[in-house]
N, C-alpha and C positions, 0 to 999 in steps of 0.2 A: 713197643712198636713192632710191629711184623718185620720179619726179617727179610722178607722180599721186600718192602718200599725200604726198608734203612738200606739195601745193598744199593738201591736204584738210587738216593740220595747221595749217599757216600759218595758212589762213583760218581754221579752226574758232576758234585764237587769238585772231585779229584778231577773229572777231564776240563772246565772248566779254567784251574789253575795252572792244570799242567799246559796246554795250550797257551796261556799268558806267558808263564816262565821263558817257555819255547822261540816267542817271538820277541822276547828281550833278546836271548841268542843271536836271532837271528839277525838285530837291528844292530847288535854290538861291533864296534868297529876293531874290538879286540879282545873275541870269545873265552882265549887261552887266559886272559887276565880277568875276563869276568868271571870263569869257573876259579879262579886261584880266592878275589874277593870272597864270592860267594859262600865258599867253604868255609873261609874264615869267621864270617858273622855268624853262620848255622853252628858251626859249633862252641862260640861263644853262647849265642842265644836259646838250644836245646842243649847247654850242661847242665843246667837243673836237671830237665826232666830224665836226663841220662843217668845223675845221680841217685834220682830217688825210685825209679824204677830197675836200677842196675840188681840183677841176681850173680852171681857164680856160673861158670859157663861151663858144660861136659865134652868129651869129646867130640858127641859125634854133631855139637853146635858149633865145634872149630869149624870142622868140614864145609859145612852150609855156608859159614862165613867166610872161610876160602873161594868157595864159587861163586859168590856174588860179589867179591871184589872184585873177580877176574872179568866180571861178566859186564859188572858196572863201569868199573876202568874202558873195558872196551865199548862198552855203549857210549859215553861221553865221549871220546875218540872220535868214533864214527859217526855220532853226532855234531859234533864241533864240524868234521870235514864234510858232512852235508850239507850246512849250511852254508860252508865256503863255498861248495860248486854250484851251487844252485837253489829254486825260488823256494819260497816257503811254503806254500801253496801247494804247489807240486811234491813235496819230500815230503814235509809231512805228513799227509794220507797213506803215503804209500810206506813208511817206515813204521806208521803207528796201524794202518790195519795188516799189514804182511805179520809184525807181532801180534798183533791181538789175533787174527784168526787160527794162528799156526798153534797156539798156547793150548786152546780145549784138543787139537786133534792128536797132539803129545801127552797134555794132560790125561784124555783117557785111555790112551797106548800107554805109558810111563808111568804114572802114578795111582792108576785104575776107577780114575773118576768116571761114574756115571751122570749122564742128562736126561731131564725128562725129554719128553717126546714133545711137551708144547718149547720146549727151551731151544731141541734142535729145529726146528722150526722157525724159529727167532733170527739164532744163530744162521741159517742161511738165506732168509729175505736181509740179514745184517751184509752179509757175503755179495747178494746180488745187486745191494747200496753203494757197496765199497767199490765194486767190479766196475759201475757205473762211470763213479767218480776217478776213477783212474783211469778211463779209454787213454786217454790224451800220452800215461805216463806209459799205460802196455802198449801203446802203437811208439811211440818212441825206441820203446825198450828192444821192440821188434828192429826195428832201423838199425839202433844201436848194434846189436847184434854182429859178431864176425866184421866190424865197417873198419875200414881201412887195416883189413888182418886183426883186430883186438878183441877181445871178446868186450862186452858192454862199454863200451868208450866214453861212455857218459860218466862223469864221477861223482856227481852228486847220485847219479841213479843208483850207482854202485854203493857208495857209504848209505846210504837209505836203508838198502838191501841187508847190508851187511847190520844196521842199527836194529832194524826189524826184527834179524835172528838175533842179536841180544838181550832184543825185549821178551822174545820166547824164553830164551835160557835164564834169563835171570826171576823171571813170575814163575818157572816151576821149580828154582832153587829156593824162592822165598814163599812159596806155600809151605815144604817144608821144616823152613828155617824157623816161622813165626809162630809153629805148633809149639815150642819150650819158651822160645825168645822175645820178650815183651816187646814188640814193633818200635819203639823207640829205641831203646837197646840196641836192636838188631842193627837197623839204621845209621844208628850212631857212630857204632861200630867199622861197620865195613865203610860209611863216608869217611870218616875223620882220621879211620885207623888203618885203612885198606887203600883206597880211592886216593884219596888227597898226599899220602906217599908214593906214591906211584905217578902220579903227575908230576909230582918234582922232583923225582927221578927222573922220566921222561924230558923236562924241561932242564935238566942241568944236563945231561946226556946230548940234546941239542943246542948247549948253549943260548938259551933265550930267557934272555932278561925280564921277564913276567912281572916279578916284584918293581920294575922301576915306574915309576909313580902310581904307586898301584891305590894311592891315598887320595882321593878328591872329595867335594860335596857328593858332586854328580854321580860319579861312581859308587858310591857308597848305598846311593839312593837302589841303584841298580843293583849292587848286592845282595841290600835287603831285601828286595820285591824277590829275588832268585833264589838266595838261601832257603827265606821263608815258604815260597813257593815251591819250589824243588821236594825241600823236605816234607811241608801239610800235604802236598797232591798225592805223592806216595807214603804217606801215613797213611793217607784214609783208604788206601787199596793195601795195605799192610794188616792192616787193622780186621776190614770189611773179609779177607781171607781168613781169618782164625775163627771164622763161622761160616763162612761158604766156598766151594771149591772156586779153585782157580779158573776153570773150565768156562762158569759162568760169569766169570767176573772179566774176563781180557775181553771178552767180545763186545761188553759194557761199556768197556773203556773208550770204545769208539764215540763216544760221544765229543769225545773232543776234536775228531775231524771233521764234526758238524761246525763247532765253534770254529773253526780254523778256517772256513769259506767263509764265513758270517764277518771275521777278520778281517781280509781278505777283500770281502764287497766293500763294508764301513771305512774300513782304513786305510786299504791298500792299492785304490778303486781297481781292482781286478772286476773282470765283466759274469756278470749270472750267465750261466748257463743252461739250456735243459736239465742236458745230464747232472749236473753238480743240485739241481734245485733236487730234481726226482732222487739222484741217489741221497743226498741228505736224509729225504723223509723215506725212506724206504731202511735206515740204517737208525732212524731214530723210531720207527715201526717194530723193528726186531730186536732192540734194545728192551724198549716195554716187552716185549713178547716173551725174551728171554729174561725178564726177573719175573714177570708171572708164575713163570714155567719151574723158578728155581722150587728145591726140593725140600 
């Protein structure tokens, strides 16, 4: 298969699930015990494959894995408290394109990724989709601004923000990472062995009870749809990087703030918009445009 349409698939996947995952999150009445669940079934449920693609690890794969714990730890953080302060709708686009677009312009200052010329092209009718769809959140953001002496007083605005640069940091630690490190592996790893001590760290540090009945049907259900999701949405952009730069692949990702309005109308009965209808297709315009383009 061409590896421009397997990238365009891969990712259309990944954002498809990742957006799902997302809005379990967001519906969870108690995020801190569904991230706790969650962990626990994924790595009952990818031991196998951690087993049998487990190599031997050198140094400089410690490294890589240092910084995506650090990086992960702090995304699910920032995530869990965006969805406390506010709507899904709104944080999502704005947490998932602020990463996605800031990725290629680091990616090729930092790692020295080149784009074609039909790719950057892509990449900013993707930009002027995204811009679209966020009026509502940069006129706020605006407001927000210095308002009662605070800088951004909004706090979902602000964990958005702050999630967004960890979604930067952590896709150009994991381009490099997945160059030796079989993306399960990788994954595995910094979840099970990074991530998930460090939240219970965090949770005995704060004294909250997370484990108390952390055992239901219901919840269980909900583990699994998030382990599993969680971990296949970024597999397949794990994976989808060990043959195409990073550069072209976050601005890709955006597909799933298109799924995130579609949400939103069907389920959430949030109202269509101009703007949200046009930026959609001007973000899924550039999307195609930028796997054409890839190299």
């Amino acid at each position: 298969m061409n590896t421009n349409l397997l990238a365009l698939i891969l990712t259309f996947a990944s954002g498809l699930i990742h957006v799902s995952w997302n809005a379990v999150y967001k519906s969870s009445g108690s995020p801190e015990q569904l991230f706790i669940g969650s962990r626990i079934f994924n790595s009952l449920f990818f031991l196998p494959f951690f087993i049998f693609f487990y190599k031997p690890l050198n140094s400089q794969d410690l490294i890589y894995l240092t910084g995506t714990i650090i990086t992960h730890f702090l995304y699910f953080y920032f995530l869990i408290a965006m969805y406390k302060n506010e709507e899904f709708s709104k944080v999502y686009p704005l947490s998932r394109g602020l990463g996605n677009l800031l990725t290629p312009i680091f990616g090729i200052s930092l790692i020295n990724e080149i784009l074609s010329k039909l790719s950057i092209i892509g990449i900013l009718i993707n930009l002027s989709g995204l811009i679209l769809l966020n009026i509502n959140n940069f006129s706020n953001l605006k407001t927000n601004i210095f308002q009662d002496n605070k800088i951004l007083s909004n706090k979902g605005v602000n964990y958005s923000i702050l999630t967004g640069l960890m979604v930067t940091s952590y896709s150009l630690i994991d381009k490099l990472g997945v160059i030796n490190i079989n993306p399960f592996v990788y994954m595995y790893l910094y979840t099970n062995f990074g991530v998930f001590p460090l939240f219970n760290l965090k949770f005995l540090l704060n004294k909250q009870d997370v484990y108390k009945g952390l055992l239901s049907k219901q919840k269980i259900k909900q583990y699994a749809m998030v382990g599993i999701g969680d971990t296949t949405s970024y597999i397949l952009i794990l994976y989808t990087l060990t043959f195409i730069e990073v550069s072209y692949i976050a601005p890709m990702r955006n597909i799933g703030i298109v799924i995130s309005f579609i949400i939103g109308y069907l389920f959430l009965n949030e109202r269509l918009q101009f703007n949200r209808i046009t930026g959609c297709l001007l973000i899924f315009i550039g999307i195609i445009i930028t796997g054409l383009g890839i190299k």
